[in-house]
C-alpha positions in Angstrom: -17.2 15.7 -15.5 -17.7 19.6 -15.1 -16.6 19.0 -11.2 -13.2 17.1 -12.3 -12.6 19.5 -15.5 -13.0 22.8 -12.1 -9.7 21.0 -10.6 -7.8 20.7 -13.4 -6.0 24.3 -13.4 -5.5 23.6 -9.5 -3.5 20.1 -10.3 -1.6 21.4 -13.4 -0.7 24.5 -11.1 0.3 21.7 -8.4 2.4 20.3 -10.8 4.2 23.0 -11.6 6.3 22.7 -7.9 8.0 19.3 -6.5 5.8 17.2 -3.7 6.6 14.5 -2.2 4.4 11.7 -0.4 5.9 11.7 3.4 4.5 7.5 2.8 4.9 4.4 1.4 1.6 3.6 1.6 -0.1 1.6 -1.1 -3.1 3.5 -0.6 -1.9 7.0 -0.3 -0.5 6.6 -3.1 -2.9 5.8 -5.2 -5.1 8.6 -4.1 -2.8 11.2 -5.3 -2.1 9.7 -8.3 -6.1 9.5 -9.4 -6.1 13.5 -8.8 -3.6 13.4 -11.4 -0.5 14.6 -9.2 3.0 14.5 -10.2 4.8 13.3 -6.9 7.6 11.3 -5.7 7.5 9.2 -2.6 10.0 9.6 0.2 8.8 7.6 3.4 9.0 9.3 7.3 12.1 7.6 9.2 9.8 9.2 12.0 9.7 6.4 15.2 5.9 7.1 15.3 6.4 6.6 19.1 4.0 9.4 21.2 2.5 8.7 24.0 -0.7 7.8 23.1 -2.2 7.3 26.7 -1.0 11.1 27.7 -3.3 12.5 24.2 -6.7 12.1 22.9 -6.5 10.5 19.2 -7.5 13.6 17.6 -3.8 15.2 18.9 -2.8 12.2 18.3 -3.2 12.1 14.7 -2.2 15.1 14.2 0.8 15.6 15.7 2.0 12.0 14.5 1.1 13.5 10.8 2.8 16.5 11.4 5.8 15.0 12.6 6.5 12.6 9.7 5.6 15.3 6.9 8.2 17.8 8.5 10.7 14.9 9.0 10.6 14.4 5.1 10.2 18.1 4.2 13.4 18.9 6.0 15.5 16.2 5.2 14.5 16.6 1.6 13.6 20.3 0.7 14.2 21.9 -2.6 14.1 25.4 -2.9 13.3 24.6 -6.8 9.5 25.3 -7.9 8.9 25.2 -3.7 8.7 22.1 -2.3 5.4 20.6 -0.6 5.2 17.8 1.1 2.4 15.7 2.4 1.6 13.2 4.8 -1.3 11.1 6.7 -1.5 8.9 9.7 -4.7 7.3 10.2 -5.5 5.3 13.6 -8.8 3.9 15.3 -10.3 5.1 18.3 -12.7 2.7 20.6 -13.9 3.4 23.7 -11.4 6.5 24.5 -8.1 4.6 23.3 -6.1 4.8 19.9 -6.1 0.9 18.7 -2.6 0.1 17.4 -2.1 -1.7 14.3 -2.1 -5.5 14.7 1.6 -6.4 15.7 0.6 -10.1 14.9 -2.0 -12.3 14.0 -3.6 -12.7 17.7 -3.2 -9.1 18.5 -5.7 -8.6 15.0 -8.1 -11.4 16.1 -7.9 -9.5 19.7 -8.7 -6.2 18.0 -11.9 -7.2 15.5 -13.0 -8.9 18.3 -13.4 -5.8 20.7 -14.5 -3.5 17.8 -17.4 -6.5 16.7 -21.0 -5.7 17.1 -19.7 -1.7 18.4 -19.0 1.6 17.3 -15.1 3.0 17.0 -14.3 6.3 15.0 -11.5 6.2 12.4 -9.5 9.0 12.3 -7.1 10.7 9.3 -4.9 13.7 9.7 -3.6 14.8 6.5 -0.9 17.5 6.7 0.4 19.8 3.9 4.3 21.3 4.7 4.3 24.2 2.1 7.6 26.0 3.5 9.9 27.3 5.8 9.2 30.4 8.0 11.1 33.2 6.4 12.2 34.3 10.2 13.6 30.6 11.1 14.6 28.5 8.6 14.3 25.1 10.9 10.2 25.8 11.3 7.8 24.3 8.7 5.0 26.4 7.8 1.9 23.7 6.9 -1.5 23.2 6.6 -3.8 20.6 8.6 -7.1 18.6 8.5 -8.5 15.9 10.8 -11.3 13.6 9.8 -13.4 11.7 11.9 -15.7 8.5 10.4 -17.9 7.0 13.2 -18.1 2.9 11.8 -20.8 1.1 13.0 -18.9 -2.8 13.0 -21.7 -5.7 12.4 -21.2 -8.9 15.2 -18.3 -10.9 13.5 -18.4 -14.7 14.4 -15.3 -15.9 15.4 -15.3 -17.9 11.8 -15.7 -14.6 10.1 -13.1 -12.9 12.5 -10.4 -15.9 11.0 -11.2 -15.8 7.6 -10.6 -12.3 7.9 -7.1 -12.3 9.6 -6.0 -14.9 7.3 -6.6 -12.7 3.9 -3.9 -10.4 5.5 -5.5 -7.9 4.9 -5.7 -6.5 8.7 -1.8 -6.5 8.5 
């Protein structure tokens, strides 16, 4: 309790200024509202289409966060109570190369197949877009963070691997 009660002055102080989740993620969402934010959601138009052979999927990660929280901060700023926006973009990395998400049910049966019985790192970039620069009005001024989890995947019969892709869930 005495480590949630330390926050408390932070969120009401958070409060006090608009932000506005840069997703419509399920998840995302839920995470900000357990911290007891006040927020709206306003989801990236951003294509989400970098090159992800020409980057590493640290870069990538970023830059794919930073694109879609800037998208939404410009297209949505309010100079009332200063504006912050915040986005994410998670992705998996396995054996040097970012693993898209499943574009169908073969394509997730293909992908827990390669990551069964292995080790791939999940990556999140989380991205804070606090302002504009004073000097130039068109540049965001924001604050990053990448996080890498190294997942150790148990060997998945292909039973297991169908049961799986047929909750959905992987989708």
């Amino acid at each position: 309790m005495a480590q949630t009660a330390s926050v408390l002055p932070a969120i009401a102080h958070l409060n006090k200024r608009r932000i506005v989740l840069a997703s419509g993620s399920p998840r995302r969402k839920e995470i900000l509202g357990n911290l007891g934010l006040n927020f709206e959601v306003i989801a990236s138009t951003f294509p989400e289409n970098l090159d992800k052979l020409s980057m590493n999927a640290d870069t990538y990660v970023l830059e794919t966060a930073i694109a879609k929280g800037c998208e939404v901060h410009q297209r949505t700023q309010s100079a009332v109570n200063g504006q912050m926006t915040i986005s994410a973009d998670t992705v998996i990395a396995h054996k040097s190369r970012i693993l898209e998400k499943p574009r169908n049910r073969e394509h997730a049966v293909e992908i827990l197949r390669a990551l069964s019985g292995g080790v791939h790192q999940v990556l999140t970039a989380v991205v804070v877009v606090y302002g504009l620069d004073p000097a130039d009005q068109r540049t965001p001024l924001y604050a990053t963070s990448v996080q890498t989890t190294e997942v150790e995947f148990a060997e998945l019969s292909e039973e297991m691997i169908e049961a799986y892709v047929a909750t959905g869930e992987p989708m």
